[in-house]
C-alpha positions as CSV (number, residue, x, y, z in Angstrom):
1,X,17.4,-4.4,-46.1
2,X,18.6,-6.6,-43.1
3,X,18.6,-10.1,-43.4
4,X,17.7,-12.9,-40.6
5,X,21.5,-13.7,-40.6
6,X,21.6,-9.7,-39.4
7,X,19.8,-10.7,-36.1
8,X,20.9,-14.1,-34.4
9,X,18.0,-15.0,-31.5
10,X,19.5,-16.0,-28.8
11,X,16.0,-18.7,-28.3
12,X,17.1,-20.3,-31.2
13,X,17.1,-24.1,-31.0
14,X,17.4,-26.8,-33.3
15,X,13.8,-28.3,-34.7
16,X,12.9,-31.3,-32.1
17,X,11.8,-33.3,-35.3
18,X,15.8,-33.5,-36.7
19,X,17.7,-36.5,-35.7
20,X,21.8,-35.4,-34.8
21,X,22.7,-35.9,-37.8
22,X,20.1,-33.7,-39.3
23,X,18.6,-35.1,-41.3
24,X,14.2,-35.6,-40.3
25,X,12.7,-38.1,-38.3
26,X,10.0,-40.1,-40.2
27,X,6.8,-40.6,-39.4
28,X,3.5,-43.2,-39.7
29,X,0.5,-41.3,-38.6
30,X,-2.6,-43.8,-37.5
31,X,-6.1,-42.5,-37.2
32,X,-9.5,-43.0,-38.7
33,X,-9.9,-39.1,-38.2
34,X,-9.0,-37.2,-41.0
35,X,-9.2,-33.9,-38.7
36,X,-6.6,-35.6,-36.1
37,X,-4.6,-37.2,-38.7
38,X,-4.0,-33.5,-40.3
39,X,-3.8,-31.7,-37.2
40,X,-0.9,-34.3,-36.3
41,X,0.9,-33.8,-39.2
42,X,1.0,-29.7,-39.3
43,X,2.4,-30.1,-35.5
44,X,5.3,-32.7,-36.5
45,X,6.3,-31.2,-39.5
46,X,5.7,-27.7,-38.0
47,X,9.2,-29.2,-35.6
48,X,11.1,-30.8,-38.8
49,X,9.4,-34.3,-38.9
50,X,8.5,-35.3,-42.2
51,X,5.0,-37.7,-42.0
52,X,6.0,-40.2,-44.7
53,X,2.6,-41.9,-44.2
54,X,-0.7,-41.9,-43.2
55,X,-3.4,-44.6,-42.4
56,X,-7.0,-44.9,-41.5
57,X,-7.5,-47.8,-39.6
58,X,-5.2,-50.3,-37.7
59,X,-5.0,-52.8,-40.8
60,X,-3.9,-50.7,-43.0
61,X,-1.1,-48.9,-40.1
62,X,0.4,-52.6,-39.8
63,X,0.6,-53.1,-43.7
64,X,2.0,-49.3,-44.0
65,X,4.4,-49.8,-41.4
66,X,6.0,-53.2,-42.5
67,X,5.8,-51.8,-46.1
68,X,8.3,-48.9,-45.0
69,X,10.5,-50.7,-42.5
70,X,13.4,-49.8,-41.8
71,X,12.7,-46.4,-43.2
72,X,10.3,-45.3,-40.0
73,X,11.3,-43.9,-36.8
74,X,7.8,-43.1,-35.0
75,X,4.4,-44.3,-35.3
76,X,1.7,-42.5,-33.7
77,X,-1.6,-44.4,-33.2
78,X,-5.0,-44.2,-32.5
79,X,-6.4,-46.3,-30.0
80,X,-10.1,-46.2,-31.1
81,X,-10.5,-47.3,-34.9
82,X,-12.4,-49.3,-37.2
83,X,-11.1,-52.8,-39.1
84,X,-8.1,-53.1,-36.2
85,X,-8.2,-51.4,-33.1
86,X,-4.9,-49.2,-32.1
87,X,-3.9,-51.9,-29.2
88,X,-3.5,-54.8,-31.6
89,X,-2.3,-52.9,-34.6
90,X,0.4,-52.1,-31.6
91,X,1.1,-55.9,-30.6
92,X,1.4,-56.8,-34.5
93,X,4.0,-53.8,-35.2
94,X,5.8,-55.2,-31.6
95,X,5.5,-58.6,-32.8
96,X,7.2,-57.4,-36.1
97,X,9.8,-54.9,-35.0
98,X,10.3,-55.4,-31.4
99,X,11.7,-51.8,-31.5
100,X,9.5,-49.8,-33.0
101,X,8.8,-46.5,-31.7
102,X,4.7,-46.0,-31.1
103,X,3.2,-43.2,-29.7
104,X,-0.6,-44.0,-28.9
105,X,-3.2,-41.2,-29.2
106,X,-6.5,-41.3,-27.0
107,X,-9.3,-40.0,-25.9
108,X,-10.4,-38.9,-22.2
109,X,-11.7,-41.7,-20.4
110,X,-9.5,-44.4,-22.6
111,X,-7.1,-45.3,-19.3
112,X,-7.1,-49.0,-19.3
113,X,-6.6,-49.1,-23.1
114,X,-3.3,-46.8,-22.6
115,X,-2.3,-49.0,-19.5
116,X,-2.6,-52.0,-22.2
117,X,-0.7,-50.3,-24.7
118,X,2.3,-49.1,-22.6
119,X,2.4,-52.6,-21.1
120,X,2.8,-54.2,-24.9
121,X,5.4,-51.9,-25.8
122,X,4.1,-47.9,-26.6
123,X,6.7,-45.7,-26.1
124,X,4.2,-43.0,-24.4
125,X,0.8,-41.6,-25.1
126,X,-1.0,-38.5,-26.2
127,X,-4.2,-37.8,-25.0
128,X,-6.9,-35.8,-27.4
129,X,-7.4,-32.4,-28.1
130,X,-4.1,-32.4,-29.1
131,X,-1.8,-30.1,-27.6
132,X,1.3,-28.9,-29.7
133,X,3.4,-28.6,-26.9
134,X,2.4,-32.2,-25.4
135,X,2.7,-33.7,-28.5
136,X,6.2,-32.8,-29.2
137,X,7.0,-33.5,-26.0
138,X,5.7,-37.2,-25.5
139,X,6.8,-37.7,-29.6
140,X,10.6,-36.2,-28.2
141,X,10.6,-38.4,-25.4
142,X,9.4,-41.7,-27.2
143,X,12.4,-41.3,-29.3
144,X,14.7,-40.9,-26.6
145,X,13.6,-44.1,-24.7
């Protein structure tokens, strides 16, 4: 019986969700939607990410995310949620950590509220149905930046 090792892929390429040193880029998911919240986390950790956290509302992302600092290295966040919308949870993570990493998630339609949120400090946007591709994409190049 052959093993994997027997067959090196040329395509092979490191997971986009390790840091160089290799070890896993950590991860605060924000959304009130259980479906999008899930689907979210089988793409990042589907590329190496490890989601450390998860929150349903704006409120509870903040508390989450200062509860975990320094230990987080992206956020991604709805824009549309109950108790604290995804644009001020934003402004009180940027007022908190003015480096913070935040990728906002939207809906069609939601332009001025991603304008808003790129002007207070996102690091890019994702806009719903979720795309795998897209998302690793944007979630890639908000770490970057």
């Amino acid at each position: 019986m052959k093993s994997k090792g027997d067959f090196p892929s040329l395509n092979e390429k490191d997971p986009e969700g390790l840091k160089p040193d290799g070890s896993a880029y950590r991860v605060l998911v924000v959304d009130d939607s259980i479906f999008i919240a899930k689907q979210l986390g089988q793409i990042l950790t589907s590329a190496g990410f490890e989601v450390v956290a998860g929150a349903s509302d704006g409120q509870e992302g903040v508390e989450k995310y200062k509860e975990l600092y320094p230990n987080i290295d992206l956020v991604t966040m709805d824009i549309t949620m109950p108790r604290l919308d995804g644009v001020s949870a934003l402004k009180k993570i940027i007022e908190f950590d003015k480096d913070a990493c935040v990728v906002m998630i939207s809906a069609l339609g939601k332009n001025d509220l991603v304008k808003d949120s790129l002007m207070v400090g996102a690091r890019n946007y994702i806009v719903k149905p979720l795309d795998r591709a897209k998302v690793l994409e944007r979630v890639v190049t908000a770490l970057k930046r």
